[in-house]
N, C-alpha and C positions, 0 to 999 in steps of 0.2 A: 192328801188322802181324805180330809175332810175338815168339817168347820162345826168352829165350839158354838152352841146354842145359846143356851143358859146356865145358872145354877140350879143342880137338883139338890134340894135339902139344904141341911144345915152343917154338912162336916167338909165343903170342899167339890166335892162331884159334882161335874160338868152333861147336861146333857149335850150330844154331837150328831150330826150329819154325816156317816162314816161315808165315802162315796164306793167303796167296793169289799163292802162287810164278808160277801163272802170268800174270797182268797185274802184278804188282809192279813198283812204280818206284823197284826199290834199284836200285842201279848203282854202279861205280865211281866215288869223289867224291861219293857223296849223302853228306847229313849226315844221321843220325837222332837220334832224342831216346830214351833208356834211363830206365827209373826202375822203383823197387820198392815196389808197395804205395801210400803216400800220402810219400812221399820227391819232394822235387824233381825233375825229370829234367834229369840229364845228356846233352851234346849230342857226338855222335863223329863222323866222317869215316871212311866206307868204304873201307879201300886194295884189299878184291878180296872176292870172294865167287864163292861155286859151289852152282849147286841142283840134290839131290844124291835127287830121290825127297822124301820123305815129312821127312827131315832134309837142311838143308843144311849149309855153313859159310862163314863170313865170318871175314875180316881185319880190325881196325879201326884206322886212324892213331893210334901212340901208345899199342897195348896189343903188345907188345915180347915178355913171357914167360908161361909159364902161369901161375907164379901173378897176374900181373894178370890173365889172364882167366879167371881162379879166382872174382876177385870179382867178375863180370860174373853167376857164375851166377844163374838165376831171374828176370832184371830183362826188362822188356816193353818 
């Protein structure tokens, strides 16, 4: 559904590439599945998100500072 950009700020928040922001069924409490390449995916809890135009940003339960969502970057 889309791919993590960067970190925005300093609390965690990722900006994203949503690829179909408008029928998307991210919402608050979905859980998505992240991975990179041929890597297992990892499974996250959405705590907020905003679509923001052409980039959005999300929050994710449990990613707390940027450098944890330092290493989110790139992942689908």
């Amino acid at each position: 559904m889309g791919k993590i950009l960067k970190p925005r700020g300093l609390k965690g928040e990722v900006w994203t590439s949503i690829f179909n922001d408008r029928d998307s069924a991210l919402k608050k409490g979905c859980r998505i599945w992240l991975s990179r390449d041929k890597e297992p995916p990892v499974i996250f809890e959405i705590e907020s998100l905003k679509f923001v135009g052409e980039k959005s940003w999300i929050k994710l339960l449990k990613i707390d500072s940027r450098i944890e969502a330092e290493t989110l970057q790139g992942m689908r």
